[in-house]
C-alpha positions in Angstrom: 0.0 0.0 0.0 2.8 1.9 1.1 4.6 1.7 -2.4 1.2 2.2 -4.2 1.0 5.6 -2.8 4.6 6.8 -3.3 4.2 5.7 -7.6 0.6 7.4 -7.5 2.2 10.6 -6.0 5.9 10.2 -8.4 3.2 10.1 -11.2 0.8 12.9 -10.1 3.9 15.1 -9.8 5.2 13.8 -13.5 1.3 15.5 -14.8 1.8 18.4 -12.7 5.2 18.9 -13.7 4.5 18.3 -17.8 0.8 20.4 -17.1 2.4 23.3 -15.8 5.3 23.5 -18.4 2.7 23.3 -21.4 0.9 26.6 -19.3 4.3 28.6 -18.7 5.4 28.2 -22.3 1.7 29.3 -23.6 1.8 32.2 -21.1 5.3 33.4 -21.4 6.5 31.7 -24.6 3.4 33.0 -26.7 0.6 35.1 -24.9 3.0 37.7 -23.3 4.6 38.8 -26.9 1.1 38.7 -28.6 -0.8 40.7 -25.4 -3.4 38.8 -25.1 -6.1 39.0 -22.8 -6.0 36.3 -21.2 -8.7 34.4 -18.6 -8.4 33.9 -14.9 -5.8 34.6 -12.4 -3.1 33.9 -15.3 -5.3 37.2 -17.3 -5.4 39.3 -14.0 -1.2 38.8 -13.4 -1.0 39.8 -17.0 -2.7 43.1 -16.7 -0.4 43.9 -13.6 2.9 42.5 -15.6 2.0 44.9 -18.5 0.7 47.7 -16.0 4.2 47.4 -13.8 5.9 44.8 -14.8 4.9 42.7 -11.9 6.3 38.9 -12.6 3.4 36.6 -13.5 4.1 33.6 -11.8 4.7 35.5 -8.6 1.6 37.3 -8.9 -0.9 33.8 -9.5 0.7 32.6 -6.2 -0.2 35.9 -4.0 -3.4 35.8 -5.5 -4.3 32.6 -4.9 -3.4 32.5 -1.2 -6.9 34.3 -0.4 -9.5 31.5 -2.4 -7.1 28.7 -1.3 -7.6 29.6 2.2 -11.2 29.9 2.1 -11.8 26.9 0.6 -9.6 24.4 2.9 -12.3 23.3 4.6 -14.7 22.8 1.6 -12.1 21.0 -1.0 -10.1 19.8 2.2 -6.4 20.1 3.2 -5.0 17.0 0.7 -6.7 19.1 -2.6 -5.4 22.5 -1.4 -1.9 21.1 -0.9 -1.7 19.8 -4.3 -3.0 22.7 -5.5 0.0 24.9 -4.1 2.5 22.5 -5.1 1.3 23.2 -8.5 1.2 26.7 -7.9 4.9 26.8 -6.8 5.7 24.5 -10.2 4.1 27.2 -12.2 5.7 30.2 -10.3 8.9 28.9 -11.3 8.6 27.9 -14.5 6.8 31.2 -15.5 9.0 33.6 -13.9 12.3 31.6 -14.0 12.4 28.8 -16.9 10.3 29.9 -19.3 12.2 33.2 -20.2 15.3 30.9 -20.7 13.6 30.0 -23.9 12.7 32.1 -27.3 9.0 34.1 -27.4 7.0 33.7 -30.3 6.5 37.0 -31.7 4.6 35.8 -35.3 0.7 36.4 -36.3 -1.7 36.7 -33.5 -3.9 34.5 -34.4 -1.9 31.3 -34.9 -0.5 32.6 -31.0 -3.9 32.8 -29.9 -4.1 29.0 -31.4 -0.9 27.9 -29.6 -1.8 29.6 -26.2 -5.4 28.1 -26.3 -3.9 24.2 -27.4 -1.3 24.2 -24.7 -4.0 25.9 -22.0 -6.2 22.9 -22.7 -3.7 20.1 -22.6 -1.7 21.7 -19.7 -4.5 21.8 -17.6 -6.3 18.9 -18.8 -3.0 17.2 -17.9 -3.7 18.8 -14.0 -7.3 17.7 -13.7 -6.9 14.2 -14.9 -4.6 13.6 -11.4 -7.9 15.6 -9.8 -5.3 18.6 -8.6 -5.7 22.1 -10.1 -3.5 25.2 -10.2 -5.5 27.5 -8.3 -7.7 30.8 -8.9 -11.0 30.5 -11.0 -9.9 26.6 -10.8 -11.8 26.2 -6.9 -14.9 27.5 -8.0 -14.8 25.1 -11.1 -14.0 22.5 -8.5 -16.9 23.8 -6.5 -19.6 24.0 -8.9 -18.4 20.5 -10.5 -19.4 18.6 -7.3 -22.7 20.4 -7.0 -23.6 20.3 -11.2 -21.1 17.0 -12.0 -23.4 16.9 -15.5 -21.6 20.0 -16.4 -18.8 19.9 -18.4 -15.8 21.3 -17.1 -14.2 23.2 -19.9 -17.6 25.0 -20.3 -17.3 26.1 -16.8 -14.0 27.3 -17.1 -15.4 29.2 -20.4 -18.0 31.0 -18.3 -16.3 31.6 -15.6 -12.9 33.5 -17.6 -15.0 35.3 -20.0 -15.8 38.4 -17.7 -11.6 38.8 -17.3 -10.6 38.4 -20.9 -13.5 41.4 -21.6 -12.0 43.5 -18.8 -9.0 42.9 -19.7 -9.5 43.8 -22.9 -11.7 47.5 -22.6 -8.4 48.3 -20.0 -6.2 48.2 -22.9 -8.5 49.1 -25.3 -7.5 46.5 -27.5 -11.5 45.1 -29.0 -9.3 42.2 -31.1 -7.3 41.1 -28.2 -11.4 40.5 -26.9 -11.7 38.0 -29.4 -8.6 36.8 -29.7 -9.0 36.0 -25.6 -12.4 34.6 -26.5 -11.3 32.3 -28.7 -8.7 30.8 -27.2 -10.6 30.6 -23.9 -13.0 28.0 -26.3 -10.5 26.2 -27.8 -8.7 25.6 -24.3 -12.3 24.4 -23.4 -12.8 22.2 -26.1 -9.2 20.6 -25.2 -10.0 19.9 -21.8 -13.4 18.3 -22.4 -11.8 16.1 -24.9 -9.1 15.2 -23.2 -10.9 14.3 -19.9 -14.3 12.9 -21.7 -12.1 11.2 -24.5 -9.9 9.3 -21.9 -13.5 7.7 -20.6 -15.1 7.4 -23.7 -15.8 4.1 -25.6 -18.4 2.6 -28.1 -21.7 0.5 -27.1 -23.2 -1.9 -29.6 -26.7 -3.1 -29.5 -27.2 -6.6 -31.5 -31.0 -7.0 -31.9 -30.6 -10.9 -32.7 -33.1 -14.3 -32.5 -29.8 -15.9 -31.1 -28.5 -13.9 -27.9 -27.0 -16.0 -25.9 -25.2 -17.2 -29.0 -23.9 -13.6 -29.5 -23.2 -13.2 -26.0 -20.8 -15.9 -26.1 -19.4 -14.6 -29.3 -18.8 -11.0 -27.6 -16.9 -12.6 -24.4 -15.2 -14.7 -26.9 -13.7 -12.6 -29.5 -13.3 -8.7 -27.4 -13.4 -10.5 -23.8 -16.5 -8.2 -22.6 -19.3 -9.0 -20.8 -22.8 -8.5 -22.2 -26.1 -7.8 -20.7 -29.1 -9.0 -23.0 -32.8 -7.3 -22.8 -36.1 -9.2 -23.7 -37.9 -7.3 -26.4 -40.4 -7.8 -29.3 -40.3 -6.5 -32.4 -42.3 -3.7 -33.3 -44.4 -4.9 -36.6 -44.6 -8.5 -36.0 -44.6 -9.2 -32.3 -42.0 -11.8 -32.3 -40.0 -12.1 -29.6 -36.5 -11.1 -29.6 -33.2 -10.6 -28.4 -31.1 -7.1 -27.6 -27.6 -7.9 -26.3 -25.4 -4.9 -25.2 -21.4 -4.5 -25.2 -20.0 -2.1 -24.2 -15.7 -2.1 -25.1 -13.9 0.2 -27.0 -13.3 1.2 -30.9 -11.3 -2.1 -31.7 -13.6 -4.5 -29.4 -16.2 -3.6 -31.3 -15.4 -3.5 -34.4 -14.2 -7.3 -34.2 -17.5 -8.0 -32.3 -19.8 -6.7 -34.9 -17.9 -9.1 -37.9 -17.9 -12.1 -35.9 -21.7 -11.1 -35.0 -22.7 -11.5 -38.6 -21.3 -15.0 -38.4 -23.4 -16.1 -35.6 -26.3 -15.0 -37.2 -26.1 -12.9 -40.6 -29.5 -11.4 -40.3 -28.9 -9.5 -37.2 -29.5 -5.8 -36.4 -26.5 -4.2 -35.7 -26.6 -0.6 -34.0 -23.3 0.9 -32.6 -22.9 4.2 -30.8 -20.2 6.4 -29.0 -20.5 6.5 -25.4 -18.7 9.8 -23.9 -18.3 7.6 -20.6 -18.1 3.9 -20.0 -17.4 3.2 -15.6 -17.7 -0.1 -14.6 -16.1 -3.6 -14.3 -13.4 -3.6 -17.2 -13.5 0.4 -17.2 -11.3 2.9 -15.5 -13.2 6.1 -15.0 -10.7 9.1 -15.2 -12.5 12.1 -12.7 -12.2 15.0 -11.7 -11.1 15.9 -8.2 -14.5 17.2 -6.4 -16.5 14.7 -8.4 
């Protein structure tokens, strides 16, 4: 047990540490030279950097001190501590390692496509070992575990939008607004497809006169369990077989050929599943959930 929790923590720090160097070289490396505004306490160290020249990484950490605080009892003392270890990662990596390296200074819009990519996998990286970096990040937490339906790139969307506007009528910069807009949605759309793609999988349903048969055939040939329903069909009343499987891409698609074998005139209907949990299945969540 003892050895479990040492590798869980070497490998939480390995997503932490890979996370926040994605974030530092989209925030220093490409958002900084482009001046973009740019969403949560990352945007609001931005405006005092280019206001006084404040270092970033310095200024996410004193600002985050305050939520962190108030929210120890709520998230509890193991989140918040993982929370200011990544903090501190991202503190030095901003303000010390990422100025080591050049700064894209090219067209703002393939920046704004950078920044945006490396936001989403960054933090997507962070979430997925249910730790955060802080600021706008607890109240996602927060309104995750009381709305878990929502997604939480779409949350993060909402919640950043009101400092990438402020941001932007400060400098008086109405393209930077969009620019900070857009990348806020593609660093949304990153996350959700990180986190929902790493639980996703594909369900087929085999309408079939033979289910057992095809039951067999599924634990056989993709080593899944099945579940089969009891139904009729519509027109002629005659009673018939619905098996379930549930596995992923490749399972599924050797299923559905060796189903046709088994019995060729079959219905075959196969769907995406944005989340399979369950015997078989590793559900990836998000701390809070």
């Amino acid at each position: 047990m003892k050895k479990y929790l040492q590798n869980k923590i070497i490998v939480d720090i390995g997503f932490e540490l890979l996370g926040n160097i994605l974030i530092a070289a989209g925030t220093y490396n490409v958002a900084v030279a482009s001046e973009f505004p740019l969403s949560g306490f990352n945007g609001i160290a931005m405006v005092f950097y280019r206001l006084f020249h404040f270092p970033i990484g310095m200024t996410v950490l004193v600002l985050n001190v305050i939520p962190a605080l108030l929210c120890l009892k709520i998230i509890g003392k193991a989140f918040v501590f993982k929370t200011f270890r990544c903090m501190i990662m991202a503190t030095v990596l901003i303000d010390y390692v990422a100025p080591l390296f050049p700064v894209y200074t090219g067209d703002r819009i393939i920046a704004a496509i950078v920044t945006g990519t490396l936001f989403g996998l960054g933090y997507a990286l962070i979430y997925i070992r249910g730790s955060s970096t802080g600021g706008s990040d607890f109240i996602l937490i927060l309104i995750k575990s009381y709305f878990p339906h929502i997604k939480p790139g779409t949350i993060s969307f909402f919640l950043d939008f009101g400092v990438v506007v402020a941001t932007g009528l400060i400098f008086r910069d109405v393209d930077g607004i969009f620019l900070g807009i857009m990348i806020n949605y593609l660093m949304a759309y990153v996350i959700d497809r990180m986190i929902i793609g790493i639980n996703s999988g594909t369900v087929a349903l085999v309408v079939t006169d033979y289910g057992k048969e095809v039951a067999d055939c599924a634990s056989k040939v993709s080593n899944r369990g099945s579940t089969i329903f009891r139904a009729e069909g519509g027109y002629s009343g005659d009673p018939r077989d619905v098996v379930m499987v549930a596995g992923s891409n490749r399972d599924i698609h050797k299923l559905r050929k060796a189903v046709k074998k088994v019995d060729p005139r079959s219905f075959v209907i196969i769907m995406q599943s944005s989340a399979v949990e369950g015997e078989g299945f590793k559900m990836t969540k998000m701390a809070g959930e």
